[in-house]
C-alpha positions as CSV (number, residue, x, y, z in Angstrom):
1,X,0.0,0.0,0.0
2,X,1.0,3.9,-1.1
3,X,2.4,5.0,2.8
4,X,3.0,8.4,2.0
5,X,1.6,10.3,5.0
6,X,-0.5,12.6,2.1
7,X,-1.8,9.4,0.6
8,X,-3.0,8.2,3.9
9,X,-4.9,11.2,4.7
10,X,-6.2,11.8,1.2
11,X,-7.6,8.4,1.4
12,X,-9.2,9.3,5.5
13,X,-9.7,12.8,4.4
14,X,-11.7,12.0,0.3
15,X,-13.4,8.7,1.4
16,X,-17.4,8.7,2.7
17,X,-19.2,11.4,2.8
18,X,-16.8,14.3,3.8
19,X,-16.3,17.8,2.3
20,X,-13.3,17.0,0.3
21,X,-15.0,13.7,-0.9
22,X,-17.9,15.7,-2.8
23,X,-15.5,17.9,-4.0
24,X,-13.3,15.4,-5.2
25,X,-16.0,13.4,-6.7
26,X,-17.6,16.3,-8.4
27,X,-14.1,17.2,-9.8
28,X,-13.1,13.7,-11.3
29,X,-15.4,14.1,-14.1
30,X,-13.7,16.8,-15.3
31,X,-10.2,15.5,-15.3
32,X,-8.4,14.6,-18.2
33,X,-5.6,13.6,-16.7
34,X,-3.4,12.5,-13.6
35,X,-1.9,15.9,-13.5
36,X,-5.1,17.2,-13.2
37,X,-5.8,15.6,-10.0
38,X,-2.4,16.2,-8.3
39,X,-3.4,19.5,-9.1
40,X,-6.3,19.5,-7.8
41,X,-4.9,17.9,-4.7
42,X,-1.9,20.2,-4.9
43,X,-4.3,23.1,-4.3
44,X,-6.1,21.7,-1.6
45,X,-2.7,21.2,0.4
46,X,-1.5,17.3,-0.4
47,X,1.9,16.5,-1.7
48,X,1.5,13.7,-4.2
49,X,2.3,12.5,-7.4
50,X,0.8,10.9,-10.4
51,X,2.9,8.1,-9.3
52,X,1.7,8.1,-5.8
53,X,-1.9,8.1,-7.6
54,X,-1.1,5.6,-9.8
55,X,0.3,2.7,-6.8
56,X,-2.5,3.7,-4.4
57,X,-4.9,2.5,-7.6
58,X,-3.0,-0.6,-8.1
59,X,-2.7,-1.3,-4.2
60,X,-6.9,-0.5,-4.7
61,X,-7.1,-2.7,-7.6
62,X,-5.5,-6.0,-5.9
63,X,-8.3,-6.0,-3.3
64,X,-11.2,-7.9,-2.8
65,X,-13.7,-5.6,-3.3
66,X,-14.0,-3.4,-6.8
67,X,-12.4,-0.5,-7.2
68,X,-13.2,2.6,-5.1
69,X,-16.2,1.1,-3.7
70,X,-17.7,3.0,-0.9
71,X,-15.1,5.2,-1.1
72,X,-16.5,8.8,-2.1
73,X,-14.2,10.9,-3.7
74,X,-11.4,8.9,-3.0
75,X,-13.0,6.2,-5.0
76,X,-13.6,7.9,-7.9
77,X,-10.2,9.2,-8.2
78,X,-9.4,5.4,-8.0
79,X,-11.5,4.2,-10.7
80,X,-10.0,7.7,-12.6
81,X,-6.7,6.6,-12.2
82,X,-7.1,3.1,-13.0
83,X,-8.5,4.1,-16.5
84,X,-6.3,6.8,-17.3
């Protein structure tokens, strides 16, 4: 799993129903890219990557359950990465 300690509290701070999850999920859709999100994160006070992104979605996708499932925001920026 992605241990950075912004990766860890984008996935506490984006997942359920919180205030950056609705803003994150109502951003995704208009990403065309990684560097879109990390800088949409980057504005919003996280230090990641498109890397970071990119293992946290791959550590997502090895799991049990799909992709981003009950995960708000943080979800969909899962299932975002994962496709892009």
């Amino acid at each position: 799993m992605n241990s950075t300690p912004d990766m860890q509290r984008l996935r506490a701070d984006a997942s359920g129903n919180t205030g950056l999850g609705h803003a994150l999920a109502a951003a995704v859709p208009n990403f065309a890219s990684p560097e879109d999100a990390v800088n949409f994160l980057t504005d919003r006070g996280f230090d990641v990557t498109a890397r970071d992104l990119l293992e946290a979605a791959a550590d997502e996708a090895r799991e049990e359950t799909p992709v981003g499932e009950g995960e708000g925001g943080y979800g969909a920026l899962m299932r975002f990465i994962l496709d892009h």
